[in-house]
C-alpha positions as CSV (number, residue, x, y, z in Angstrom):
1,X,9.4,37.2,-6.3
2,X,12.9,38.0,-6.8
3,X,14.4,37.5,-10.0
4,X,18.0,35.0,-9.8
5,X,20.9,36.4,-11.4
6,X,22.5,33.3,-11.9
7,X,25.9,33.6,-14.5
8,X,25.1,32.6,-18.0
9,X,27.5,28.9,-17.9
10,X,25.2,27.9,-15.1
11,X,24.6,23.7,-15.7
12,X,20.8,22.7,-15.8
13,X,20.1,20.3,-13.0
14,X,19.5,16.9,-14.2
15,X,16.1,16.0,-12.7
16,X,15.9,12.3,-14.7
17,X,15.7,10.5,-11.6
18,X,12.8,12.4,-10.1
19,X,9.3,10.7,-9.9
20,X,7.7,13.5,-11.3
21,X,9.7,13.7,-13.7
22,X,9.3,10.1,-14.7
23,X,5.1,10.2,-14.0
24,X,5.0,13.0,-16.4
25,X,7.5,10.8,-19.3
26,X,5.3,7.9,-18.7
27,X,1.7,9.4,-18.3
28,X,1.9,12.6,-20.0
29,X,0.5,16.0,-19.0
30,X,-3.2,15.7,-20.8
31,X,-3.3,12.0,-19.0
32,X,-2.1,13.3,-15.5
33,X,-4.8,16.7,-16.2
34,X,-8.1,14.4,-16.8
35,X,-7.3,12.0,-13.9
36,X,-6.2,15.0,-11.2
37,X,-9.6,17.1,-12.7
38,X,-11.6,14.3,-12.4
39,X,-10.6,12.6,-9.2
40,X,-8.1,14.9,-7.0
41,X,-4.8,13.9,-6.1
42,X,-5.2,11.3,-3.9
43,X,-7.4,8.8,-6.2
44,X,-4.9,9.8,-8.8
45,X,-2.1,8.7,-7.1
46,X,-3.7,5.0,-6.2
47,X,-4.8,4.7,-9.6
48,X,-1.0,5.8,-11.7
49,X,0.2,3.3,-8.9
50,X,-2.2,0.7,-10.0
51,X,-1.6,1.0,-13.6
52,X,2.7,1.9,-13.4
53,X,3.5,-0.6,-10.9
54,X,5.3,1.4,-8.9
55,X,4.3,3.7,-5.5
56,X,3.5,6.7,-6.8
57,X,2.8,9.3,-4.0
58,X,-0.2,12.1,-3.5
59,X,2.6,14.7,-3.2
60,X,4.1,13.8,-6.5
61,X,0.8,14.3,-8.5
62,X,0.0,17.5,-6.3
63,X,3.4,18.5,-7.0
64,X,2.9,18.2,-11.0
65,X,0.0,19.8,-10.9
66,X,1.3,22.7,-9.5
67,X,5.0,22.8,-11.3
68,X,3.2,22.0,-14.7
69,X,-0.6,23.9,-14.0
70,X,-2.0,20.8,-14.7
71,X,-5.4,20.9,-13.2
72,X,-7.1,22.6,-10.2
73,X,-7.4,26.3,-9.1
74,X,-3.9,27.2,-11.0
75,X,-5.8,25.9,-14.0
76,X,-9.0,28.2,-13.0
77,X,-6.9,31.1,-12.2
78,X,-4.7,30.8,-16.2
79,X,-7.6,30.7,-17.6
C-alpha cells in the first residue's frame, strides 16, 4: 500500500455527518463489538435500528467493523 504524501496544512475531513460516525458516538465501539461478535452484521443492524430509531444499514455496521477492527476475522487476525 502506497504511502500519501499529502502537504503538512492539509484540513482533516469533517466526517460528523456520517452514520458511522454517528453509530459509533451513540453506541460505542465495545457495544457495536459484542453485538457484531455475537450476531453478525445483519442482526446487528435490525437491532441498533430497533433501539436508535433510525435505519441503520448492514453496510454501516460492516463498515465499522472493518474501519475500527471491531469484531470478526480482522479481530482474529490482531490478535
Amino acid at each position: 500500500m502506497n504511502k500519501h504524501n499529502y502537504p503538512a496544512n492539509r484540513k482533516p475531513r469533517e466526517v460528523s455527518y456520517s452514520k458511522s460516525y454517528k453509530l459509533l458516538q451513540i453506541v460505542g465501539e465495545e457495544e457495536l463489538r459484542k453485538l457484531f461478535s455475537n450476531f453478525g452484521m445483519y442482526t446487528s443492524a435490525k437491532i441498533l435500528s430497533a433501539n436508535i430509531g433510525t435505519d441503520i444499514s448492514p453496510y454501516v455496521v460492516r463498515h465499522c467493523r472493518s474501519r475500527y477492527k471491531l469484531g470478526g476475522a480482522n479481530e482474529k487476525d490482531n490478535n
